[in-house]
C-alpha positions in Angstrom: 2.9 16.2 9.9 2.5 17.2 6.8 -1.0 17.1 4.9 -2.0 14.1 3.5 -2.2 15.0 -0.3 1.8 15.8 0.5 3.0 12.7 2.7 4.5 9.9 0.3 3.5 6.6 0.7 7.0 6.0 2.7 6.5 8.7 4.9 3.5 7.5 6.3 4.5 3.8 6.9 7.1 5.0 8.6 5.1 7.5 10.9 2.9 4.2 11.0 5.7 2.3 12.1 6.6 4.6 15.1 3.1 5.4 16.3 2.9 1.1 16.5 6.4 1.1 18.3 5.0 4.2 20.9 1.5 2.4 21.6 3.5 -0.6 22.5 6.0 0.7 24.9 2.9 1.2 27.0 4.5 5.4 28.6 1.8 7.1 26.6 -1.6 8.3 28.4 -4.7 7.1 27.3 -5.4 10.7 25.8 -1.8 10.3 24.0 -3.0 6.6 23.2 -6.6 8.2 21.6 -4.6 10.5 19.6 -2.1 8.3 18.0 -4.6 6.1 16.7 -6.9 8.5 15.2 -3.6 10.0 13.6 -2.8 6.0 12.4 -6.3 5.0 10.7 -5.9 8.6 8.7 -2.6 7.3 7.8 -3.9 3.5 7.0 -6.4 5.0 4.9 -3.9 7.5 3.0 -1.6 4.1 2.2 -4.5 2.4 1.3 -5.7 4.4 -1.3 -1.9 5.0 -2.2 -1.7 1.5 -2.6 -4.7 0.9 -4.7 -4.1 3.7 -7.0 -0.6 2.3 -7.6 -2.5 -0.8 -8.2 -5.1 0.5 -11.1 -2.1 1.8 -12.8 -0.1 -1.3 -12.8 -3.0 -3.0 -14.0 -3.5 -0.5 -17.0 0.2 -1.1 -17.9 -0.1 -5.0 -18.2 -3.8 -4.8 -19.6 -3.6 -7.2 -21.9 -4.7 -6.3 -26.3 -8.5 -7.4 -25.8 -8.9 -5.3 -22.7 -8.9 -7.3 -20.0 -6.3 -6.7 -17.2 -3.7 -9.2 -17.5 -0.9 -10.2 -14.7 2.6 -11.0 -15.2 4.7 -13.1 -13.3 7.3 -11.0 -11.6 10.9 -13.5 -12.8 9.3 -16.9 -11.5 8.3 -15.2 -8.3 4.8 -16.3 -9.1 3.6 -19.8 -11.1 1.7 -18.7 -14.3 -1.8 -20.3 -12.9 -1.2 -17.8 -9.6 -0.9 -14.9 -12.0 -4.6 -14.8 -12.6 -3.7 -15.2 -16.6 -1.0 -16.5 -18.5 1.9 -14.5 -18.3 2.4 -12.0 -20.9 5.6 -12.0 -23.3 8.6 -9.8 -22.2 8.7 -6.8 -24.8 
């Protein structure tokens, strides 16, 4: 596998996905078991932080003209009061 400042977000969830699908056909030893998941929490933690860097720059695109983060409504997906603020106007 490839280090972790290289593996895309994708990459690992699907690594993720088949280290899930190998602990759960129940052939691996418990050493192979042991392994997997220490490989899988440094991957949980890589799409974690992934996922909340992704996040802070979202939330400086949409931060609203006094400063404060603001969310948008994704097309009606989300009621305004869900939003956290009032959606903001389409450019």
């Amino acid at each position: 596998m490839s280090t972790e400042k290289t593996t895309s977000f994708e990459a690992a969830l699907a690594r993720l996905e088949q280290i899930v699908a190998d602990m759960e056909g129940g052939q691996l030893t418990l050493e192979q078991s042991l392994e997997r998941f220490e490989e899988g929490m440094k991957l949980s933690r890589l799409c974690a932080t992934q996922l909340d860097t992704i996040e802070r720059r979202i939330e400086v695109l949409v931060r609203q003209a006094d400063g404060t983060p603001g969310w948008q409504a994704a097309d009606g997906l989300l009621p305004a009061d869900d939003a956290g603020t009032a959606p903001a106007s389409k450019p």
